[in-house]
C-alpha positions as CSV (number, residue, x, y, z in Angstrom):
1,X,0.0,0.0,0.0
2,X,1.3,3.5,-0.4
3,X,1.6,6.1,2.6
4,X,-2.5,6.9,1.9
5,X,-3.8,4.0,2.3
6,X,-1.8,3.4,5.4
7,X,-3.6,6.4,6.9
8,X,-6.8,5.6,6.5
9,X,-6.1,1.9,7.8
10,X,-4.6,2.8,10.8
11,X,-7.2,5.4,11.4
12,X,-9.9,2.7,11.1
13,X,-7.5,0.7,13.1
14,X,-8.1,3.6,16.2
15,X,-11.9,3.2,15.7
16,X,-12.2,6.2,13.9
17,X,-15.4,6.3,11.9
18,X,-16.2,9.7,11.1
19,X,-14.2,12.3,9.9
20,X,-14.2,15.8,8.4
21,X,-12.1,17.7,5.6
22,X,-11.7,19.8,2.6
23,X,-9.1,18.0,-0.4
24,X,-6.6,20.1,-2.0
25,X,-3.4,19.7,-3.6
26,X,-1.2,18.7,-1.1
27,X,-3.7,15.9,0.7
28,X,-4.9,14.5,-2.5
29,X,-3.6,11.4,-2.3
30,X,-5.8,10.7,0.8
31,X,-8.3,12.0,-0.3
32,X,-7.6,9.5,-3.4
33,X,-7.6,6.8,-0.5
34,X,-10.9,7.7,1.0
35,X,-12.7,7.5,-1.8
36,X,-13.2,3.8,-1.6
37,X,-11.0,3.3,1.9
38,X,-14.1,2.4,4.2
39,X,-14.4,5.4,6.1
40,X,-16.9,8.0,6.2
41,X,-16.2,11.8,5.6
42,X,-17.8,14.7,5.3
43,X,-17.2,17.5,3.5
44,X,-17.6,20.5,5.2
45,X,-17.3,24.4,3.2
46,X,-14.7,25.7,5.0
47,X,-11.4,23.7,7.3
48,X,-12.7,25.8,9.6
49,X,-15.4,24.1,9.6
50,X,-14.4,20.6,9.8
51,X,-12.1,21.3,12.8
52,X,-14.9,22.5,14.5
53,X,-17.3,19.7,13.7
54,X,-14.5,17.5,15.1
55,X,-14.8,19.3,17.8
56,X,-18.4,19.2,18.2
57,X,-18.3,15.3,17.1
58,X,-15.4,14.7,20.4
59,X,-17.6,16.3,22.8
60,X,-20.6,14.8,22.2
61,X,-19.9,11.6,21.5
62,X,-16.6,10.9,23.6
63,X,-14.4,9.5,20.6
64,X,-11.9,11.6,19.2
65,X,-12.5,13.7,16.4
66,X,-10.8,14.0,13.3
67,X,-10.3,16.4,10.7
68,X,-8.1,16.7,7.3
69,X,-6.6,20.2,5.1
70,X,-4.3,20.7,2.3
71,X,-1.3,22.3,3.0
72,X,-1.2,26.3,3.4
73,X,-4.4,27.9,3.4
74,X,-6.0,24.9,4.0
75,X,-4.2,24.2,7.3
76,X,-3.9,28.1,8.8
77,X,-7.6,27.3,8.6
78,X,-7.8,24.8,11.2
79,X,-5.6,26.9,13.1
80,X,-8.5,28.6,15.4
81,X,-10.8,25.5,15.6
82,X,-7.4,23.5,17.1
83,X,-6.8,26.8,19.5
84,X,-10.5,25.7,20.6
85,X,-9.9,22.4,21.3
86,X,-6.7,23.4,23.1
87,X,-8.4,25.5,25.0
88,X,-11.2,23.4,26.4
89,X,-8.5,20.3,26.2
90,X,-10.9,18.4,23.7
91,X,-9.1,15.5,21.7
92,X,-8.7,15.9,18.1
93,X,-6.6,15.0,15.9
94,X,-5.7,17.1,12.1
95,X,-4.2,16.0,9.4
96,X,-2.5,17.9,6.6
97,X,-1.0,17.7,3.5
98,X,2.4,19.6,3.2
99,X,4.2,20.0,-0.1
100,X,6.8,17.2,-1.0
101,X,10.1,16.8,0.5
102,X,12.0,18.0,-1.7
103,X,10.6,21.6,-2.1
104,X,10.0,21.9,1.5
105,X,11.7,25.5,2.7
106,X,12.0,26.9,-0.7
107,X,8.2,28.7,-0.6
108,X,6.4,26.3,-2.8
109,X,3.0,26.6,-3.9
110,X,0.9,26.6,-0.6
111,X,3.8,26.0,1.8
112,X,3.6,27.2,5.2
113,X,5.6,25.9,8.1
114,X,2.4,23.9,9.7
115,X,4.9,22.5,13.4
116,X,6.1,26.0,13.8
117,X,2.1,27.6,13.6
118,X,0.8,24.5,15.4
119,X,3.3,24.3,18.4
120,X,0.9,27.4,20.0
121,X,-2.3,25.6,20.0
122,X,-1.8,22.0,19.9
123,X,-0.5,19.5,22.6
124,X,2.0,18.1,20.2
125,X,2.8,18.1,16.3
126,X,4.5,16.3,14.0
127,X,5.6,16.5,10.2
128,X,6.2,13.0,9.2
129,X,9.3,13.1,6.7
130,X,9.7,9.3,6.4
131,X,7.3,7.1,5.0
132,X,8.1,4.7,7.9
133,X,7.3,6.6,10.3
134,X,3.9,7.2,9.2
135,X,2.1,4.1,11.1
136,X,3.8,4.9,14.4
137,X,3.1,8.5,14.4
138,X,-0.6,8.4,13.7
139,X,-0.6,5.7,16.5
140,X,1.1,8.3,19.4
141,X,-1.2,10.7,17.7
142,X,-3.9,9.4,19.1
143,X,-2.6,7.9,22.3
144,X,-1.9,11.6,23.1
145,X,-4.6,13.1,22.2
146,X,-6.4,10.9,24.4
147,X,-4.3,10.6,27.5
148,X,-3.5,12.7,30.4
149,X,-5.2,16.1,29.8
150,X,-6.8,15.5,26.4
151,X,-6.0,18.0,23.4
152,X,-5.6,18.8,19.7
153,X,-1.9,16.9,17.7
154,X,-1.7,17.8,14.4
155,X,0.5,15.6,11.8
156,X,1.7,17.1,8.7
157,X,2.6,14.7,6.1
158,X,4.4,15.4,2.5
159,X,2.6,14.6,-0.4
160,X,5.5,11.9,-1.0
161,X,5.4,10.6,1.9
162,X,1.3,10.1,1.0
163,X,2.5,8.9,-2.3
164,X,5.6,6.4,-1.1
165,X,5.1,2.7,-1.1
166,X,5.8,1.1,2.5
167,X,7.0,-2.3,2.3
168,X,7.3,-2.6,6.3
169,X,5.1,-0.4,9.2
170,X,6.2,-0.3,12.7
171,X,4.6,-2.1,14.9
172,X,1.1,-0.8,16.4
173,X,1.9,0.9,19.8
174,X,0.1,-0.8,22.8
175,X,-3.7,0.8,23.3
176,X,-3.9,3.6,25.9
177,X,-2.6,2.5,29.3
178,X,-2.3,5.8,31.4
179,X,-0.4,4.8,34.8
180,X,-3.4,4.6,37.7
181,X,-1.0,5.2,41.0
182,X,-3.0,4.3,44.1
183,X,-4.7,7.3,45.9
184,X,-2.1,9.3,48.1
185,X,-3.5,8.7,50.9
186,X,-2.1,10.9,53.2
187,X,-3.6,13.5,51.0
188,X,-6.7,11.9,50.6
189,X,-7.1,12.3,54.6
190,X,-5.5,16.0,54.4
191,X,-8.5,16.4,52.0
192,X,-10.6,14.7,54.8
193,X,-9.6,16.8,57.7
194,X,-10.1,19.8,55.9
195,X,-13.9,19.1,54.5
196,X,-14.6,17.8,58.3
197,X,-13.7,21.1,59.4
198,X,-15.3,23.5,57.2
199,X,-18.4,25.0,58.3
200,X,-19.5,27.2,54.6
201,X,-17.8,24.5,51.6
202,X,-18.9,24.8,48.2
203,X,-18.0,22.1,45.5
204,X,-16.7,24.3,42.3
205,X,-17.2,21.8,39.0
206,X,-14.3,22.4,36.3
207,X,-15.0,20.4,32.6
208,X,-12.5,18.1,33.4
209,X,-15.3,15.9,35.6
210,X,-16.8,15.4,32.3
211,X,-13.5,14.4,30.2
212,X,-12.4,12.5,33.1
213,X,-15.6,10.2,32.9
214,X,-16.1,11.3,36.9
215,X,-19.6,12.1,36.4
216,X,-21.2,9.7,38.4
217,X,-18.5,9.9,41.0
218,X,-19.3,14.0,41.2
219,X,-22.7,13.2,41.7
220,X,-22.6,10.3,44.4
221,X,-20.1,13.4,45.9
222,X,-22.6,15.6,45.8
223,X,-25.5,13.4,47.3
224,X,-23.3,12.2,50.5
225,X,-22.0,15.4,51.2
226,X,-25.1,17.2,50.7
227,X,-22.9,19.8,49.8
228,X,-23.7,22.9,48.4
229,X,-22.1,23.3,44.8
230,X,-21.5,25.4,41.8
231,X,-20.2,24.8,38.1
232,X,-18.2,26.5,35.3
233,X,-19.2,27.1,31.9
234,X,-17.7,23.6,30.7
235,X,-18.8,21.4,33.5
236,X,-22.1,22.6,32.9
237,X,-24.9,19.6,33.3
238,X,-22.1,17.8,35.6
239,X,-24.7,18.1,38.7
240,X,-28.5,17.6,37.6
241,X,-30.5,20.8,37.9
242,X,-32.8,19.6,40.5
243,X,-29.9,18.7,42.8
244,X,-30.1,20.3,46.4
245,X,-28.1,23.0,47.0
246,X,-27.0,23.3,42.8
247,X,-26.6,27.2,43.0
248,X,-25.8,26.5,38.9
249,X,-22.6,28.6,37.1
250,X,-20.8,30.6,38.8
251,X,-18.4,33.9,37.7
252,X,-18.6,37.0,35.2
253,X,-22.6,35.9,34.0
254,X,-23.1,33.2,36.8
255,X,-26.0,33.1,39.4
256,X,-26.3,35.6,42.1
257,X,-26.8,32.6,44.1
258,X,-23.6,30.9,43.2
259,X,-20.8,34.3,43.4
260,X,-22.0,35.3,46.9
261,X,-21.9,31.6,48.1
262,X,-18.5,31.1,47.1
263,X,-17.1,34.3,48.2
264,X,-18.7,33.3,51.4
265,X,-17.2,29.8,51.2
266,X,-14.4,29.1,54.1
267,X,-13.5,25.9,51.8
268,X,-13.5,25.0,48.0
269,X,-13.5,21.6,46.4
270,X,-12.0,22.4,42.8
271,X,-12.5,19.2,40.3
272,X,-11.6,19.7,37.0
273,X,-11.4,23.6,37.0
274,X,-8.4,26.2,36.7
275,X,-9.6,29.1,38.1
276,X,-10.4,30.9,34.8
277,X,-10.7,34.5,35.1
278,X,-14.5,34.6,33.8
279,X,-14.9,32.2,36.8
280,X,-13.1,34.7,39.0
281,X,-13.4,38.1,38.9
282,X,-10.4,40.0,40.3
283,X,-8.6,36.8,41.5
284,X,-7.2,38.0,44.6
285,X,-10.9,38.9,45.8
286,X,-12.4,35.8,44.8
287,X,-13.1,33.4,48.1
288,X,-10.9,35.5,50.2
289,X,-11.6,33.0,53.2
290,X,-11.6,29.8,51.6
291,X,-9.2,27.2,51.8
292,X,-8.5,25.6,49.0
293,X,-8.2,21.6,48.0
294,X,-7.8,21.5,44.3
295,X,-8.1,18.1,41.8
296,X,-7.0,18.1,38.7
297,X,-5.0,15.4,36.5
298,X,-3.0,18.3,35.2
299,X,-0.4,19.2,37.8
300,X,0.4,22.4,36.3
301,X,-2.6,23.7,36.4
302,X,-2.5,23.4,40.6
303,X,-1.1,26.2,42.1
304,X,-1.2,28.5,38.9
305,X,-3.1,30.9,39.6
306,X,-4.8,29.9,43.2
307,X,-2.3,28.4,45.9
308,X,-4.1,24.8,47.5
309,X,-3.8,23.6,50.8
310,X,-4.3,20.4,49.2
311,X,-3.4,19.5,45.8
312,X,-4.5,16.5,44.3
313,X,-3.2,15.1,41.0
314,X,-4.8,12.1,40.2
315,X,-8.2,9.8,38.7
316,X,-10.9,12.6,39.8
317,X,-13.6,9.8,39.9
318,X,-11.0,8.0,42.5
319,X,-10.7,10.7,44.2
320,X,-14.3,12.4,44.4
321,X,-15.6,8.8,45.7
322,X,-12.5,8.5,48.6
323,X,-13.3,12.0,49.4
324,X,-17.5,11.7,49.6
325,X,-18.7,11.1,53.9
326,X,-21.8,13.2,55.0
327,X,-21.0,16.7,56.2
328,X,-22.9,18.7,59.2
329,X,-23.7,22.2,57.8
330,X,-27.0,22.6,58.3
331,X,-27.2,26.6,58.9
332,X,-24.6,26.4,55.9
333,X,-27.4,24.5,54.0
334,X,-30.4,27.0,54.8
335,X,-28.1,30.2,54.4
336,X,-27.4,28.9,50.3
337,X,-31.2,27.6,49.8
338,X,-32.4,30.8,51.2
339,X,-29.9,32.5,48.0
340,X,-31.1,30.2,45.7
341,X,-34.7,30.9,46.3
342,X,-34.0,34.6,46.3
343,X,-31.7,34.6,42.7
344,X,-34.2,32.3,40.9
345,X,-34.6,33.8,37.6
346,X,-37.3,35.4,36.7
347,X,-39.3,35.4,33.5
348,X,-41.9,37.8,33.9
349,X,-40.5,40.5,31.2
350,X,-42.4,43.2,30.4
351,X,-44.4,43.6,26.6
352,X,-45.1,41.8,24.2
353,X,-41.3,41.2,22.5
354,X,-39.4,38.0,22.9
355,X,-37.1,37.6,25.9
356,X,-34.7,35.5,25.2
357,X,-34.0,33.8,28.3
358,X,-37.7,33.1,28.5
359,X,-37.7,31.5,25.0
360,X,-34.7,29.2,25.9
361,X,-36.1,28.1,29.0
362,X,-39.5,26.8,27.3
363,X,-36.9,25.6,24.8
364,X,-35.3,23.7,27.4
365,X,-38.7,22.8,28.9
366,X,-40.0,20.9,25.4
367,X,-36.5,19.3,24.8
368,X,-36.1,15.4,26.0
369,X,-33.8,14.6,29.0
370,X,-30.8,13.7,26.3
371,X,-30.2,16.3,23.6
372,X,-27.2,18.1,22.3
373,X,-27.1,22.3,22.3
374,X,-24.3,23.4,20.2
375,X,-23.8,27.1,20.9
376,X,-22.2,30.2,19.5
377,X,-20.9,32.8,21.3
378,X,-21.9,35.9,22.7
379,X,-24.7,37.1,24.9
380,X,-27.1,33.7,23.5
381,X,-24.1,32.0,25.2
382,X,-24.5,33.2,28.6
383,X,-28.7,32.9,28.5
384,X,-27.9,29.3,26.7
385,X,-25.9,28.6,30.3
386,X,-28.2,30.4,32.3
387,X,-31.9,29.3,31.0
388,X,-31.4,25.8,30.0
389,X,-31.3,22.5,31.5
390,X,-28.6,19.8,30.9
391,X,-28.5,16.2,32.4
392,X,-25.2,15.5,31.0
393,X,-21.8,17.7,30.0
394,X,-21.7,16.1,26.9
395,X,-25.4,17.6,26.2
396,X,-24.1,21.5,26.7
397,X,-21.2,22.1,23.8
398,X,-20.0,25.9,23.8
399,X,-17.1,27.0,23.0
400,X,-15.4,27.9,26.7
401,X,-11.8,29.2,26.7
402,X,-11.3,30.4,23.2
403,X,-14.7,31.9,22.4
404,X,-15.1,31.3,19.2
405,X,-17.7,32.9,16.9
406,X,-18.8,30.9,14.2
407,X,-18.8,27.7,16.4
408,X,-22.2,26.7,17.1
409,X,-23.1,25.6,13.0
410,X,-19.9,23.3,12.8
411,X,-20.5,21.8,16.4
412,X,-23.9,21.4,16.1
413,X,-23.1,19.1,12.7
414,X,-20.0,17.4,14.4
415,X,-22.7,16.7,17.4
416,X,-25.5,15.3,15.2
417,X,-23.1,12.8,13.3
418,X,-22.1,11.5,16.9
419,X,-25.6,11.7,17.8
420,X,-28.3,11.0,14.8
421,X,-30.9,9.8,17.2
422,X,-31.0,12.7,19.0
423,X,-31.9,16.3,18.8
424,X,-29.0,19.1,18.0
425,X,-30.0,22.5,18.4
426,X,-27.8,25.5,17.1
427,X,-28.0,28.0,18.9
428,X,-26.7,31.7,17.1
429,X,-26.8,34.7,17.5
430,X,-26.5,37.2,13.9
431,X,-23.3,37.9,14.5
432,X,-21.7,34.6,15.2
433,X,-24.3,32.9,12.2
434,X,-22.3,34.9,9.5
435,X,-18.4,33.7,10.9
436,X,-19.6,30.2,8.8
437,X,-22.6,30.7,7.6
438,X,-21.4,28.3,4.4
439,X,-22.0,25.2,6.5
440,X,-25.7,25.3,6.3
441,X,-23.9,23.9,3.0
442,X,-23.2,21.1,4.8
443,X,-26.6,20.4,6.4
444,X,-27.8,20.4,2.8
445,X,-24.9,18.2,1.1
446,X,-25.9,16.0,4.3
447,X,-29.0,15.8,4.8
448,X,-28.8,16.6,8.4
449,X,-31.3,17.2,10.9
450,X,-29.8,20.1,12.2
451,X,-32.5,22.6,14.2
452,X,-30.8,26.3,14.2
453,X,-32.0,29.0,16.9
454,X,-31.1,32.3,15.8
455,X,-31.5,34.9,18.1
456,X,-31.3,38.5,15.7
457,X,-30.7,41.6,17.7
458,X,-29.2,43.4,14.4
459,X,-26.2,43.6,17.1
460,X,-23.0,42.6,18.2
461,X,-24.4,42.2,21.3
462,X,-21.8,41.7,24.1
463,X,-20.0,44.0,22.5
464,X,-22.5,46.5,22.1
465,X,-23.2,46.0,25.7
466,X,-20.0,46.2,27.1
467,X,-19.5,49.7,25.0
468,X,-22.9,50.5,26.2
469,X,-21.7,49.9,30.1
470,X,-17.8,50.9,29.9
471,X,-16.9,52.8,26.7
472,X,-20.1,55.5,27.1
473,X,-22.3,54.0,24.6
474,X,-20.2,54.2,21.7
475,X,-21.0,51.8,19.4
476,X,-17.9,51.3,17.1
477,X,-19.0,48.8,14.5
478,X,-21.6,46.3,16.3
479,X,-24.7,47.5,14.9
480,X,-25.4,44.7,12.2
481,X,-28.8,46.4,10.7
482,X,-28.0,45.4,7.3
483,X,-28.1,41.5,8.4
484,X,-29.3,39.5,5.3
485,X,-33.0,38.2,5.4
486,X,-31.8,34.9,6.9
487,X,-34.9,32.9,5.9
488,X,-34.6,33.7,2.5
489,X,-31.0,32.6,3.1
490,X,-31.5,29.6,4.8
491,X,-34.6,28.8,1.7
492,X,-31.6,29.3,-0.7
493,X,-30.4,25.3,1.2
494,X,-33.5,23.8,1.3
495,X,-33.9,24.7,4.7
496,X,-37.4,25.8,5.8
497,X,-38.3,28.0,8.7
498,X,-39.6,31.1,10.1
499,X,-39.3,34.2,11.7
500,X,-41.0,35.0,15.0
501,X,-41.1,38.7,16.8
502,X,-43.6,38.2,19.9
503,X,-43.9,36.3,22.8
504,X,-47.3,35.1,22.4
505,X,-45.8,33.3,18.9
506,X,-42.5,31.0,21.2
507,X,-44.6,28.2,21.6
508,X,-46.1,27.1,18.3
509,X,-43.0,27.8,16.3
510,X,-40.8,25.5,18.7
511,X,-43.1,23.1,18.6
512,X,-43.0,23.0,14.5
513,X,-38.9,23.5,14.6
514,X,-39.0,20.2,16.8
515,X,-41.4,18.4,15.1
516,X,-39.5,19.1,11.7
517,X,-38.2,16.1,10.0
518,X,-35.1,17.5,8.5
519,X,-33.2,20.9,9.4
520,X,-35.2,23.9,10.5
521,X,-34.0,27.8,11.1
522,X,-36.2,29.6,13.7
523,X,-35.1,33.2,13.5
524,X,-36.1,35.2,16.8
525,X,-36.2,39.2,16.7
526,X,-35.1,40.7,20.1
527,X,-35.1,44.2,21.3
528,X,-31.1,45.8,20.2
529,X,-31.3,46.7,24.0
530,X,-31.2,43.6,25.8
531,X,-28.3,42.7,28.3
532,X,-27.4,39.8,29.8
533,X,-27.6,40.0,33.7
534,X,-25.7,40.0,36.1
535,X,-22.2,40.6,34.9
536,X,-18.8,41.7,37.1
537,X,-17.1,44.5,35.6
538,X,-13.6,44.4,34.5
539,X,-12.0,44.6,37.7
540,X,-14.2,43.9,39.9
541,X,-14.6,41.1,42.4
542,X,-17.4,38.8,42.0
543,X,-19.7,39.8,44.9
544,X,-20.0,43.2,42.8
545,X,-22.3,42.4,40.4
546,X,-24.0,44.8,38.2
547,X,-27.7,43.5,38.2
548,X,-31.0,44.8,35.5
549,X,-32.5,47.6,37.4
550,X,-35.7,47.4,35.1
């Protein structure tokens, strides 16, 4: 077989079924290779694009995704979708084509140094210059994508290398075996002593819970303890809404309920999370009396930005479950249910407009117990976060440390090819629909059964709000009031769908977007003025929430 034909064995060969690309010159010959090779791609209308949907297709289904470029333009492409995954430590690997060998470094056609823009955003990358090394290389592609603190490896491969016979492979490496060390226990009781003492602790759930398969073992946690607890934006759906004490996300947009809790907290449980400043606030304000015992399989991430008093580098589920004996904090108990009862959102908007947190939350309230929300970013984002209901981090796909516009369209088809069974929402706003608008191309080429929420303020909304708030209302190029009519748009890709503008319409037209066969577009008119509440300033610590004063 030639170098090709060798990739797409040995990526069936890592259970890879599903991938997602765009052929040029450089990665023809695997492309040549797929066409009758066994495995299934998709062809999305941008590499943007497909690294997204691997993206989307990793999160929601576990697996790790894959994605394919030519070489130059094709591969600075998947730059920002492989900054995304590094980010929010999803695994994915890319695979490009690079021009051959022998015109490497002399600014051939499409030639860009791929390992020297990679090393940035990717957890490791390689440029395979010998067609023997091909086999081994996709192989520790994989195992480190997957292992430790999962993330994006890229592998840049010649086109001769594609094109070279290989008359012997190396040997397959041995499947994933990450070292499991038994539980320190000394620290483990450290841990103890400190949760035994603590009279106001709060659990504080990172995204790693979720890519560390510890969700059951966060939730056993939580029912022992009775603990009172509070997640990020990733590790959102880790806890189930109705569980006692869930005060929901915390930080910049988080829940009244869940800010003053912590910053009243004299101890913090920290699974999966690395103190991210939208989590935080002003760090040096942020719990100011808590004590600290943080768990995360990434040691560098301890002590980076938050000193521990116990730091705990090792299987969160193991750990959660050693860690999990019933607590006495009653009065701590009553003090946090009286703050969740008194920050409970409140729907009861004035007029007859759309609110769009009170759309999403009879959105939420229609959708089955497993579905898939692929969103974009921006202020839909935060409502998306606050408003809706999600029995399982793999359900809740946003795009966390990066912030990606243009996300939720690519994720949202990544998500559905992991999950056909189920519903997968996109949820836009106009700005973020435009970034890659082209893959409702992909839908169509597809056939998929991709439901799109777009929420149209004819603004860049955050934006717009945070000039509103901080910059004295200038609004330096968010108003979007030329948007296209995106109906007509989405008509122009077979997609149907409508256009809503009151309140007294939200019902009926979710009803016909879910009970749509194929794709659907709902596009939702909101007032220009609408902010998402609360939100720290710049600056600020998190107890100093601005809040609506309608």
């Amino acid at each position: 077989m030639n170098g090709a034909q060798l990739i797409v064995n040995t990526l069936k060969a890592n259970q890879v079924s599903q991938v997602f690309g765009y052929p040029g010159g450089a990665i023809m010959p695997l492309y040549d290779a797929l066409y009758d090779g066994g495995l299934a791609h998709q062809l999305t209308r941008h590499e943007q694009g497909a690294a997204i949907a691997a993206i989307g297709y990793a999160r929601a289904s576990g697996k790790v995704g894959v994605c394919i470029a030519t070489s130059g333009p094709g591969a600075t492409n998947l730059i920002t979708g492989l900054a995304d995954a590094m980010m929010d430590s999803i695994p994915v690997v890319a695979i490009t084509g690079q021009v051959g060998n022998p015109v490497i470094g002399t600014d051939a056609f499409q030639e860009v140094d791929v390992l020297g823009l990679s090393l940035a955003c990717c957890k490791h990358s390689f440029l395979v210059n010998e067609p023997q090394q091909l086999a081994a290389t996709l192989d520790e592609a994989f195992q480190i994508a997957q292992s430790g603190r999962p993330g994006p490896v890229i592998i840049d491969i010649p086109k001769d290398v594609q094109l070279a016979t290989i008359t012997t492979s190396n040997p397959k490496l041995s499947p994933i075996n990450d070292p499991q060390p038994s539980l320190d226990l000394e620290l483990i009781e450290q841990a103890r002593s400190l949760l035994k003492s603590a009279q106001h602790p709060v659990f504080y759930m990172g995204g790693g819970i979720g890519m560390a398969n510890a969700v059951d073992a966060a939730r056993e946690f939580i029912h022992v303890t009775q603990i009172p607890s509070v997640t990020t934006l990733k590790g959102i759906g880790t806890a189930l809404p109705d569980t006692p004490y869930f005060m929901g996300m915390l930080g910049m947009h988080g829940n009244p309920a869940a800010n003053l809790a912590v910053q009243q907290s004299d101890l913090l449980i920290v699974a999966g999370a690395r103190f991210d400043d939208r989590v935080t606030g002003k760090l040096d304000t942020f719990a100011p009396n808590a004590k600290i015992i943080h768990i995360d399989i990434d040691a560098a991430e301890i002590g980076k930005l938050r000193s521990a008093d116990v730091a705990i580098s090792d299987d969160l589920g193991e750990v959660l479950h050693a860690l999990a004996m019933p607590l006495t904090i009653t009065d701590w108990q009553q003090t946090t249910g009286e703050l969740i009862e008194k920050h409970r959102w409140r729907y009861n908007h004035p007029g007859n407009g759309i609110y769009a947190p009170a759309l999403l939350k009879q959105l939420s309230d229609k959708l089955p117990s497993r579905h898939v929300i692929a969103c974009d970013v921006g202020q839909h984002q935060m409502w998306v976060a606050q408003h809706m209901q999600f029995s399982h981090p793999s359900d809740h796909i946003s795009s966390s440390g990066f912030g990606t516009m243009g996300y939720g369209l690519p994720a949202a088809i990544g998500a559905k090819f992991a999950r056909p069974e189920q519903t997968v929402i996109a949820v836009s706003g106009d700005g973020s629909f435009m970034m890659n608008v082209q893959e409702l191309g992909t839908i169509k080429r597809a056939k998929l059964a991709v439901k799109i929420v777009l929420i149209d303020n004819h603004r860049l909304g955050m934006v717009r709000q945070w000039q509103d708030l901080f910059f004295n209302g200038r609004q330096s190029e968010t108003v979007l009031d030329d948007n296209p009519d995106f109906i007509t748009l989405a008509s122009a890709f077979d997609i149907p769908g409508e256009t809503i503008t009151e309140k007294d319409q939200i019902a009926n037209a979710l009803d016909r977007m879910l009970n749509s066969e194929g794709p659907y577009l709902l596009h939702v008119a909101i007032d220009e003025k609408e902010n998402v509440w609360p939100l720290v300033p710049p600056g600020a610590a998190n107890h100093q929430m601005l809040e609506d004063q309608a």
